[in-house]
LOBAGU-291564 format. One line per 4 residues: number of its first residue (from 1); their letters; for each residue x, y, z of N, C-alpha, C. Coordinates in nm, 2 decimals. Atoms other than C-alpha are relative to their C-alpha. Last residue first. Layout:
N
NUM> a> X,Y,Z,X,Y,Z,X,Y,Z  ...
! end
This chain:
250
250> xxxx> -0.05,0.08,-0.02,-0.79,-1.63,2.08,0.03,-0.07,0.16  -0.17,0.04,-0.09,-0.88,-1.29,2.08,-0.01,-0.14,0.03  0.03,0.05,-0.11,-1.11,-1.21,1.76,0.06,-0.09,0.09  -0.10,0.06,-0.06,-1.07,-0.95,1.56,-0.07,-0.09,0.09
246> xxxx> 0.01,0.05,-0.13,-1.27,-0.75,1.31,0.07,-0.10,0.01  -0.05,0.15,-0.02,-1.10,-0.56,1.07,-0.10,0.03,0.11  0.09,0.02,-0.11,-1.13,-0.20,0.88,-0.01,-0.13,0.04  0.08,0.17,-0.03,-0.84,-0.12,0.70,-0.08,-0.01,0.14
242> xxxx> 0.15,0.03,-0.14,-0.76,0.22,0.57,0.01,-0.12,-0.01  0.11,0.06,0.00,-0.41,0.20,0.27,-0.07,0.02,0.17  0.10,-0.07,-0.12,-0.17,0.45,0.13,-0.11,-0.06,0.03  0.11,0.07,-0.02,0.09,0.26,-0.12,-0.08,0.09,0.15
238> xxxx> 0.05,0.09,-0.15,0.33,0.51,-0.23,-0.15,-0.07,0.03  0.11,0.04,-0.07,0.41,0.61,-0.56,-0.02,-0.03,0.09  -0.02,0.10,-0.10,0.74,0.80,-0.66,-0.21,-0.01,0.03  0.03,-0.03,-0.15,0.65,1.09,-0.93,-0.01,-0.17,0.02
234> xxxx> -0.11,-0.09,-0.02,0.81,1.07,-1.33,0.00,0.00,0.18  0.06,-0.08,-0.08,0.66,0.73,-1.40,0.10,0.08,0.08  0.13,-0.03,0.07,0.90,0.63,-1.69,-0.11,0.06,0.08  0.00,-0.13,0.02,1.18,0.63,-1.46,-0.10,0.09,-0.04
230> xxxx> 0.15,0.01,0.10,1.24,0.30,-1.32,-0.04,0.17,0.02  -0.02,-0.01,0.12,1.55,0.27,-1.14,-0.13,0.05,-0.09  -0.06,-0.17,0.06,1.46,0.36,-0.83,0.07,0.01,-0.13  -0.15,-0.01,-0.01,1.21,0.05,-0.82,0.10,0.10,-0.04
226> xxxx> -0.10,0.00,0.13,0.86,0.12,-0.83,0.17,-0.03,0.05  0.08,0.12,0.04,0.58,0.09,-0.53,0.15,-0.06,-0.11  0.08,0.01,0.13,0.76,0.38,-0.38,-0.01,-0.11,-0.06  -0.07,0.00,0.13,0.94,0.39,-0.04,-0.08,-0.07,-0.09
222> xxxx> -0.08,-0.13,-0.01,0.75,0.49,0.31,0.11,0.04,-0.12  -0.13,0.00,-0.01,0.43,0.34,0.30,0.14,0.11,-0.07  -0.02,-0.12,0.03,0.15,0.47,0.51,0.17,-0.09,-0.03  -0.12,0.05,0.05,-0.08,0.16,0.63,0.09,0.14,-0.12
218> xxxx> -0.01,-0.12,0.19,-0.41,0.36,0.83,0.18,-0.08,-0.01  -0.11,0.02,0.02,-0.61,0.06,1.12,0.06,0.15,-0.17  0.02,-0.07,0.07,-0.94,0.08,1.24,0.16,0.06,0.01  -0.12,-0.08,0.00,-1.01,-0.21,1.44,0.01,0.03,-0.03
214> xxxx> -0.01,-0.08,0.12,-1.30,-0.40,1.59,0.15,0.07,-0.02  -0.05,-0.15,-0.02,-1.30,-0.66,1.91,-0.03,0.06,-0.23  0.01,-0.12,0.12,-1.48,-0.98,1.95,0.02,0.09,0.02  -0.10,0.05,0.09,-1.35,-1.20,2.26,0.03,0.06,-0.15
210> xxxx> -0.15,0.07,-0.04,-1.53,-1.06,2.54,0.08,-0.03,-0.06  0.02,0.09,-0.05,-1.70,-0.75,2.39,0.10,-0.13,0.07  0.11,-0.04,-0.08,-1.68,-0.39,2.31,-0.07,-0.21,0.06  0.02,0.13,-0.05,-1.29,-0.49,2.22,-0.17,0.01,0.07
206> xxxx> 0.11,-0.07,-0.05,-1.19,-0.14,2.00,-0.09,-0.17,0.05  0.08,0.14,-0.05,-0.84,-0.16,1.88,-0.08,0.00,0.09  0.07,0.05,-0.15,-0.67,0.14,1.76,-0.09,-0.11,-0.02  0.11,0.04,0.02,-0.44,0.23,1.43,-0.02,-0.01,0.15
202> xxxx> 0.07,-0.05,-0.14,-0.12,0.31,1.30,-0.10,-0.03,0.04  0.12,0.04,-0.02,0.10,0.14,1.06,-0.01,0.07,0.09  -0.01,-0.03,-0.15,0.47,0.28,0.90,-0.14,-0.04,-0.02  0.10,-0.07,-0.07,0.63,0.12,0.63,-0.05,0.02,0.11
198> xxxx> 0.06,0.00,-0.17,0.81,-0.09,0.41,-0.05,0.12,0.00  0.06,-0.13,-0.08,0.76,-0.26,0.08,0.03,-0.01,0.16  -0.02,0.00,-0.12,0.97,-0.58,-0.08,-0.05,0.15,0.05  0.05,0.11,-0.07,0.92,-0.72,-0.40,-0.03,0.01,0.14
194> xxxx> -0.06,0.04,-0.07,0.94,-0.36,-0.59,-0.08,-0.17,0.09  0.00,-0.02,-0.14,0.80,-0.31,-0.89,0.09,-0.06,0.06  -0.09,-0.13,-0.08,0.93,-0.27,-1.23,-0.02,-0.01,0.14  -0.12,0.07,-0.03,0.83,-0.60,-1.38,0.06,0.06,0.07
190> xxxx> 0.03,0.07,-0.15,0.41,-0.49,-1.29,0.17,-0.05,0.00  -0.12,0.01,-0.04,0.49,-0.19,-1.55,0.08,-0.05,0.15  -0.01,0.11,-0.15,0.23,-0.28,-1.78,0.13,-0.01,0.02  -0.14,-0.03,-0.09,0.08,-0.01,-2.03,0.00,-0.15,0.10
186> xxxx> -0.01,0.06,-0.07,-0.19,-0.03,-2.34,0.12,0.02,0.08  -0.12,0.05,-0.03,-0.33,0.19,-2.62,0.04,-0.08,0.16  -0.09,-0.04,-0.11,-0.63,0.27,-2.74,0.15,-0.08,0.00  -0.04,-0.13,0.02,-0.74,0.22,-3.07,0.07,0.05,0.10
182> xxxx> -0.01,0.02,0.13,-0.79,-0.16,-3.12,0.04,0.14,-0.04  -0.10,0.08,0.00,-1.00,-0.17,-2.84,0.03,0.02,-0.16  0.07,0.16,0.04,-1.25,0.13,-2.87,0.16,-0.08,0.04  0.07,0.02,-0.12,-1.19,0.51,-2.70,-0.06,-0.15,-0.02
178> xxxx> 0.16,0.00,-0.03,-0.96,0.61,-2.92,-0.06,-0.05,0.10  0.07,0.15,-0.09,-0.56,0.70,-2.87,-0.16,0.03,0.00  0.16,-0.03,-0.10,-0.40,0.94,-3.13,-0.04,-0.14,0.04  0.02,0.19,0.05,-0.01,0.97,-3.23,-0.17,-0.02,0.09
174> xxxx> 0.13,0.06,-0.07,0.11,1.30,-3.25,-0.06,-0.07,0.00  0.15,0.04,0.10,0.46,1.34,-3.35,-0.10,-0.05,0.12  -0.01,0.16,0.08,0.69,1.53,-3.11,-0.14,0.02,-0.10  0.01,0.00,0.18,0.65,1.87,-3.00,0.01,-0.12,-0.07
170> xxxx> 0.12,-0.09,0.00,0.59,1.85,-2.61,-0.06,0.02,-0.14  -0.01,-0.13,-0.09,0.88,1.56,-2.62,-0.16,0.09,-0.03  -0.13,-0.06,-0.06,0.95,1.20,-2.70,-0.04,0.14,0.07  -0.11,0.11,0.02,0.61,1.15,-2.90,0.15,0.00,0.08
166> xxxx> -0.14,-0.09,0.09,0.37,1.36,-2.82,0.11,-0.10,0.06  -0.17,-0.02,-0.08,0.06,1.13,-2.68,0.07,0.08,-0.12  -0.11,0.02,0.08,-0.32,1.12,-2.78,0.16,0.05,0.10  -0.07,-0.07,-0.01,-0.67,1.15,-2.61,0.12,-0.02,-0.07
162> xxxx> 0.03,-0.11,-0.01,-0.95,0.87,-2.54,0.07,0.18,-0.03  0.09,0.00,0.10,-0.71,0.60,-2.44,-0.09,0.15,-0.01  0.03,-0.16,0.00,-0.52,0.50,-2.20,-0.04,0.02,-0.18  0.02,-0.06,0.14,-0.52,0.13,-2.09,0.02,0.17,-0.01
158> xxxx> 0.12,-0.13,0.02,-0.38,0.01,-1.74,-0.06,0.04,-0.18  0.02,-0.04,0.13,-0.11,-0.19,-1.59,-0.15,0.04,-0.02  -0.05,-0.14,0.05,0.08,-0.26,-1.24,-0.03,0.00,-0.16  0.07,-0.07,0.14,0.04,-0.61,-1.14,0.02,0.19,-0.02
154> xxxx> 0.06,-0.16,0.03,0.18,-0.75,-0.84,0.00,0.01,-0.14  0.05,0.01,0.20,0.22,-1.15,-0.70,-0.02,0.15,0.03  -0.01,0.12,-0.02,0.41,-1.27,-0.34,-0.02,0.04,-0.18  0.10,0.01,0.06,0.52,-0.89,-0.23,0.01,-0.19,-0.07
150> xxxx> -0.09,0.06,0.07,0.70,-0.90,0.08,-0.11,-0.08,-0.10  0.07,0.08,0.12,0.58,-0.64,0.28,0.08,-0.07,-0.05  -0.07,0.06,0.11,0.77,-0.50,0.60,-0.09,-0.10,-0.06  0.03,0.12,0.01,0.58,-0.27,0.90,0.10,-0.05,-0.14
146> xxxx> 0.00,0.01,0.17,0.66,-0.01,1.10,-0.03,-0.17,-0.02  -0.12,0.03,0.01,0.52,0.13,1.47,0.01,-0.06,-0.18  -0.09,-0.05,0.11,0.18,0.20,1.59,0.16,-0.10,-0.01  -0.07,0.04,0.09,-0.10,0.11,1.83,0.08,0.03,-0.11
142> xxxx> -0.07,-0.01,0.13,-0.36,0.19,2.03,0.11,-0.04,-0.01  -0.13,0.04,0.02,-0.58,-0.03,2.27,0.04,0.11,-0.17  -0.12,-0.13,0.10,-0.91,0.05,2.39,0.14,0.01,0.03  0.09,0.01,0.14,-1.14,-0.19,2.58,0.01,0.06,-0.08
138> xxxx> -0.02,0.14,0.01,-0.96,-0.23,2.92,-0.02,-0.09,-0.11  0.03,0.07,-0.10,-0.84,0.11,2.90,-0.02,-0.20,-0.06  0.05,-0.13,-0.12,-0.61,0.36,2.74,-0.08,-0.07,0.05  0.16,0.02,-0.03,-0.41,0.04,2.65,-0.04,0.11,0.07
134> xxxx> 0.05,-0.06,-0.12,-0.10,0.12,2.47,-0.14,-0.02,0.04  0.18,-0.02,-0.10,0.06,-0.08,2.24,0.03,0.11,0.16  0.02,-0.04,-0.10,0.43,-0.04,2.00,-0.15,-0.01,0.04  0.03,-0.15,-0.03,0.41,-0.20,1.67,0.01,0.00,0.19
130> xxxx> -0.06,-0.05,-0.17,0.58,-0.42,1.49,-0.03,0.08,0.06  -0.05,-0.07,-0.08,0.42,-0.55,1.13,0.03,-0.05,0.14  -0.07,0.04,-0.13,0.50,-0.85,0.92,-0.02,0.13,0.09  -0.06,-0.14,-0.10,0.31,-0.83,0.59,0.04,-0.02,0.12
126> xxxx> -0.05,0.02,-0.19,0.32,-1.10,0.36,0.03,0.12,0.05  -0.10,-0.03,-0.06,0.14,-0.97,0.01,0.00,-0.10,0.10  -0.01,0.10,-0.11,-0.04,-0.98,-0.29,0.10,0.00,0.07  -0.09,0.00,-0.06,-0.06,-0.61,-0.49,0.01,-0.13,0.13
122> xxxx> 0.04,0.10,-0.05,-0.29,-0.54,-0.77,0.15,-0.06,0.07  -0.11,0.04,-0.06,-0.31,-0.20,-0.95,-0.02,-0.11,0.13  0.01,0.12,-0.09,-0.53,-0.13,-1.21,0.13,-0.04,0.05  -0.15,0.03,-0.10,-0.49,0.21,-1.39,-0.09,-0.08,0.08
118> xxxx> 0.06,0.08,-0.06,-0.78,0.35,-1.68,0.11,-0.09,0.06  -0.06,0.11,-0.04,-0.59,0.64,-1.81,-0.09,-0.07,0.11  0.05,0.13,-0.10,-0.76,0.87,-2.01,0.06,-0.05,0.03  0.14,0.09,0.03,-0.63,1.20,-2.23,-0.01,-0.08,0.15
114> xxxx> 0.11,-0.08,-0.03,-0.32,1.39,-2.26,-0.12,-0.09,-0.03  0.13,0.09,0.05,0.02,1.15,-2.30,-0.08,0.12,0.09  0.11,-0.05,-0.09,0.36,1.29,-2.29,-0.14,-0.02,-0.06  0.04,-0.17,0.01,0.60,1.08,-2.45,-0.11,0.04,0.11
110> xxxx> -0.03,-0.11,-0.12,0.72,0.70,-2.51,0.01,0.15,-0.02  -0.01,-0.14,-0.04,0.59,0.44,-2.76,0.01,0.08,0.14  0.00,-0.09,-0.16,0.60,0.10,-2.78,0.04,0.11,-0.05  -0.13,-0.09,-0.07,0.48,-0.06,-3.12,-0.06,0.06,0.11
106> xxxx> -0.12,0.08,-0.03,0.28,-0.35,-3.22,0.12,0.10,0.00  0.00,0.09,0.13,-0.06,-0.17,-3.20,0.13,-0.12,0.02  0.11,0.03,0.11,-0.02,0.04,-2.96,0.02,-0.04,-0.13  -0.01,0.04,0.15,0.24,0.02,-2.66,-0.13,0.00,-0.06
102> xxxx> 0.12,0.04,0.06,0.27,0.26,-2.40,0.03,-0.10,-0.10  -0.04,0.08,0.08,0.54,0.43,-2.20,-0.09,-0.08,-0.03  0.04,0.12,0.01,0.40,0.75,-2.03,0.10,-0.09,-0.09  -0.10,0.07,0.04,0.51,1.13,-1.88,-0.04,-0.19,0.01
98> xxxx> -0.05,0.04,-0.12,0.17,1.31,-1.81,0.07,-0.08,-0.09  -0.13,-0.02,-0.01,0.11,1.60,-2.02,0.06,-0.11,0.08  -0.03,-0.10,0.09,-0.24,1.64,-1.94,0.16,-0.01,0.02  -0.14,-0.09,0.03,-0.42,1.36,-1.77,0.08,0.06,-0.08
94> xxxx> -0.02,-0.08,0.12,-0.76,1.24,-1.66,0.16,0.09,-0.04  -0.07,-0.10,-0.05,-0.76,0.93,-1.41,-0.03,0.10,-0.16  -0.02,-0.06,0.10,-0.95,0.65,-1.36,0.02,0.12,0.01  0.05,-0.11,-0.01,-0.92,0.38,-1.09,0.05,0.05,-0.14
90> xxxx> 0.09,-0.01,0.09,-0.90,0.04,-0.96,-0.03,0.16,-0.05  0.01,-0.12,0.13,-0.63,-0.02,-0.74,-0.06,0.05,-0.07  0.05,-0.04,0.17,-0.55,-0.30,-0.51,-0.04,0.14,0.01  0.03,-0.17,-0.02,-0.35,-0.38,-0.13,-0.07,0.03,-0.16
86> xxxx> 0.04,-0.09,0.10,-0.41,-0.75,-0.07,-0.03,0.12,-0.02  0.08,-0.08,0.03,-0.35,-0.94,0.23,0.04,0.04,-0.20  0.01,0.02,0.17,-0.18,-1.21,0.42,-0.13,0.10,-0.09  0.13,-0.01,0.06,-0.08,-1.09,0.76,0.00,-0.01,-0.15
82> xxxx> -0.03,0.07,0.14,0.20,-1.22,1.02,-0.18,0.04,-0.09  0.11,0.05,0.08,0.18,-1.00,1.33,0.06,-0.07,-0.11  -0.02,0.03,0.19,0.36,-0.85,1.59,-0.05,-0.08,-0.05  0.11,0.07,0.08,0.25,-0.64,1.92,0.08,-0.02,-0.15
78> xxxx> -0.08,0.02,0.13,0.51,-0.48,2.21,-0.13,-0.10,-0.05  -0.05,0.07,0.06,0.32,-0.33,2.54,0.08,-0.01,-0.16  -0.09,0.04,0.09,0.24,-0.05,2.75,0.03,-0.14,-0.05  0.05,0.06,0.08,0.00,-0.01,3.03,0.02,-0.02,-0.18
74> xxxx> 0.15,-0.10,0.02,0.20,-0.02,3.28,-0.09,-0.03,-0.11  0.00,-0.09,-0.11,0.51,-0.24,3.21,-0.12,0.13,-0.08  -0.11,-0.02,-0.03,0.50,-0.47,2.90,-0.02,0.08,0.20  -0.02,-0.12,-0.09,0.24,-0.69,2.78,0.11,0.05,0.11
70> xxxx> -0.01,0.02,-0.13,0.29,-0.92,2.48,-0.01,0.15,0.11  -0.01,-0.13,-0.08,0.06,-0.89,2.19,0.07,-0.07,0.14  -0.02,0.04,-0.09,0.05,-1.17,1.89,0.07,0.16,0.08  -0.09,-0.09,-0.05,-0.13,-1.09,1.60,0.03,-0.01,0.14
66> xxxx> -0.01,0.01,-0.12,-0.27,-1.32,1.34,0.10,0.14,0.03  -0.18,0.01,-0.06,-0.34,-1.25,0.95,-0.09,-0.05,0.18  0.03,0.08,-0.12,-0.65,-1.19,0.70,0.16,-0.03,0.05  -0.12,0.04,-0.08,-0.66,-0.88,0.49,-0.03,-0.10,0.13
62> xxxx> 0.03,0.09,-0.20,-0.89,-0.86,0.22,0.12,0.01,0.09  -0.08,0.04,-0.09,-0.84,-0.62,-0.08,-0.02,-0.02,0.13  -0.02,0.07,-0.10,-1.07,-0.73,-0.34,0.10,-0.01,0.09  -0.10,0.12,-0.01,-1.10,-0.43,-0.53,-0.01,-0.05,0.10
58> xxxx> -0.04,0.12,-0.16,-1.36,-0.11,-0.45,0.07,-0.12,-0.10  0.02,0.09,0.04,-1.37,0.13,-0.84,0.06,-0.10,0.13  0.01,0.05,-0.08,-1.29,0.51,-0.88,-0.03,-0.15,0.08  0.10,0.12,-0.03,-1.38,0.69,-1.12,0.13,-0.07,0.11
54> xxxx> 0.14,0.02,0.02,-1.29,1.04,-1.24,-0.02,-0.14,0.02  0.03,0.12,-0.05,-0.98,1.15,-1.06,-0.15,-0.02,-0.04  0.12,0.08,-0.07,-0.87,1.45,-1.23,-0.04,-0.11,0.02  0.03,-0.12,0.00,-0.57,1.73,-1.39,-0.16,-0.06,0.09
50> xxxx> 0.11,0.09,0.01,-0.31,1.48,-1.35,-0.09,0.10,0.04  0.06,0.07,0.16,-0.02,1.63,-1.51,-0.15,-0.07,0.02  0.09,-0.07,0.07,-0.05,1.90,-1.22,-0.02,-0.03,-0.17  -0.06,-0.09,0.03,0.11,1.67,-0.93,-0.12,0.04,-0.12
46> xxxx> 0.05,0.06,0.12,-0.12,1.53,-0.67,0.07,0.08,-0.13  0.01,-0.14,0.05,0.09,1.60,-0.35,-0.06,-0.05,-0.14  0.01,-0.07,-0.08,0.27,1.28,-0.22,-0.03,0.15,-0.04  -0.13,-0.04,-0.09,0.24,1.00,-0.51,-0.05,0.12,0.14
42> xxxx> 0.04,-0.14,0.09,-0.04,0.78,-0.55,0.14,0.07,0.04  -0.08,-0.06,0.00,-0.12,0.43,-0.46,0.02,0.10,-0.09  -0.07,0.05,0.18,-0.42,0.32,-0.34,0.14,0.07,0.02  -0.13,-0.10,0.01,-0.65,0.32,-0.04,0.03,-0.03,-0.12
38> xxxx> 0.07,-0.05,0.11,-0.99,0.08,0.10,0.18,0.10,-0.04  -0.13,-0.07,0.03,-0.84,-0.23,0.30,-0.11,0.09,-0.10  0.03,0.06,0.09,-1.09,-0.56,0.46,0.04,0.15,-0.06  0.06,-0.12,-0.01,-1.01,-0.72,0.74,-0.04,0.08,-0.18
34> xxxx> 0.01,0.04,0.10,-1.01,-1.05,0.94,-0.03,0.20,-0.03  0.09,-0.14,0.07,-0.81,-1.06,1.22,-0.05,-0.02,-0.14  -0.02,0.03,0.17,-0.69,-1.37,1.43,-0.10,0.15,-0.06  0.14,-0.07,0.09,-0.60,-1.21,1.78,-0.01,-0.05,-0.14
30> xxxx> 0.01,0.01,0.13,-0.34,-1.37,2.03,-0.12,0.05,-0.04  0.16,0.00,-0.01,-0.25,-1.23,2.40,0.04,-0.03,-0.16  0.07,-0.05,0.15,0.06,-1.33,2.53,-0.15,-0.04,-0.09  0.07,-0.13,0.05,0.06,-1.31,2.87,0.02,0.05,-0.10
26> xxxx> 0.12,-0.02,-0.09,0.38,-1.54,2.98,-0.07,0.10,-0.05  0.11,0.10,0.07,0.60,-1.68,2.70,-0.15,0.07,0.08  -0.02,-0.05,0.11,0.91,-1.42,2.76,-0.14,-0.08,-0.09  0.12,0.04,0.05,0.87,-1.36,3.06,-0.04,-0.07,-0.13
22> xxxx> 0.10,0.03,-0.12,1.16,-1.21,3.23,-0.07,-0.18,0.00  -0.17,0.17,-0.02,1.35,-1.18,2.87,-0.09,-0.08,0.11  0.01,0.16,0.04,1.03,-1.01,2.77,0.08,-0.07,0.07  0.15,0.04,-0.04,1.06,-0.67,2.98,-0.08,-0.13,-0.06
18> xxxx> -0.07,0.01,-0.16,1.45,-0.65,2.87,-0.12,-0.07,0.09  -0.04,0.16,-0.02,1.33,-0.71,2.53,0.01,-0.04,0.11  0.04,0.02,-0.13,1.11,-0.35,2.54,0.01,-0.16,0.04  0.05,-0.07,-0.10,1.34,-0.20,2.33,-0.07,-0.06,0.08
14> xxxx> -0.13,0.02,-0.09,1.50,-0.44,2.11,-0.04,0.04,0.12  0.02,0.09,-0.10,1.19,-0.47,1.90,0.12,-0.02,0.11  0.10,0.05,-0.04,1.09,-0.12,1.83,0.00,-0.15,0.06  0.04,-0.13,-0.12,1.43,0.02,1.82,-0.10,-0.09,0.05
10> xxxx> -0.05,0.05,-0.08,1.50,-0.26,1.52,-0.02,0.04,0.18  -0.03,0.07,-0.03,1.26,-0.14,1.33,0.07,-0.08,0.13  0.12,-0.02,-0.06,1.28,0.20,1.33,0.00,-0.16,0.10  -0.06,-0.07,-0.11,1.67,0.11,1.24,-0.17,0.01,0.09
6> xxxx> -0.07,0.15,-0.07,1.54,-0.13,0.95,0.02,0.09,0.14  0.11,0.06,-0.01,1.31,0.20,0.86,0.04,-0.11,0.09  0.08,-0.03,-0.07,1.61,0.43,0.86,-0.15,-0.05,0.04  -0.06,0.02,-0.16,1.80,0.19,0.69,-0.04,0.15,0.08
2> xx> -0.01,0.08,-0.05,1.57,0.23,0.42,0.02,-0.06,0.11  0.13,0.03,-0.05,1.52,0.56,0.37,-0.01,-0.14,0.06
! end
């Protein structure tokens, strides 16, 4: 998956170099953006340990960056950015059977856990997208292509509680989680992640005036929050984030 991403990549900026070389300074348009991310990470298909999504909870994910647009032939161009953002997490889940590692009390335990999980996830980043533009007119611009995170600080941990785990397997010993501190139990598997996300962006750009524009941007990435080693969560995560921004062209 990777070098299929570096390959996207590459495509995207090689391609319309020929149409830079020319030029390569003339008619670049700058945008500082400020924006502000709703999403999470989940896997692909909600699997059937997680039986419900009960809460839900906005995080501070801002995204502020620049984005430099050059224009190519017709009304085509090449657009890349530098953005400092924050993808977060806040949410509660209900689940049956879901494969956990926990500690309580002053032991870690591993098994299938039925009950609550209250999951915060906290993700500072550099993002670098590349995207292909098109301007359907003078005041609508879409946009795509991939992008590369390079996480700076991430978190990954949660309580669960409310419900109990089987120890190793379906039959194991049963070990109960309350609903106070001191009864629940605790996870954090911010060592596991990965430093480095990619992925694909898509989105349009909406300029109803001369220098303020809006944007409505979806971040779809393409390899799991986790590192392939990491086992304990059985399903891959992906980060899925909305961002709503305003822009203003420089």
């Amino acid at each position: 998956m990777k070098k299929i991403i570096l390959i996207i990549f590459a495509f995207c900026i090689l391609l319309p170099m020929k149409g830079i070389a020319a030029n390569p300074i003339d008619d670049i348009q700058l945008k500082a953006r400020l924006g502000y991310s709703i999403g999470g990470t989940a896997p692909l298909g909600i699997p059937a340990t997680i039986r419900s999504l009960d809460a839900y909870r906005l995080t501070p994910s801002f995204l502020i960056g620049i984005d430099a647009k050059k224009p190519l032939k017709d009304a085509w161009g090449i657009q890349a950015g530098l953005h400092f953002e924050n993808k977060g997490m806040d949410a509660d889940v209900t689940t049956k059977g879901y494969h956990m590692e926990m500690v309580k009390g002053d032991s870690r335990v591993e098994g299938l856990f039925f009950g609550h999980i209250s999951q915060e996830v906290t993700q500072w980043m550099l993002t670098i997208p590349v995207q292909v533009t098109y301007d359907l007119s003078d005041k609508v611009m879409l946009k795509g292509g991939p992008y590369a995170s390079f996480l700076l600080n991430k978190d990954f941990s949660g309580i669960a509680s409310d419900g109990y785990l089987r120890e190793g397997n379906p039959t194991g010993a049963k070990i109960i989680m309350g609903d106070k501190e001191g009864e629940w139990a605790t996870y954090d598997f911010s060592d596991h992640m990965r430093s480095m996300q990619f992925g694909i962006s898509v989105g349009v750009d909406w300029q109803p005036l001369d220098r303020i524009g809006f944007s409505a941007d979806l971040d779809w990435g393409l390899n799991g929050i986790f590192k392939s080693d990491f086992k304990t969560i059985e399903q891959s995560l992906f980060p899925i984030y909305g961002t709503l921004s305003v822009f203003y062209k420089i």
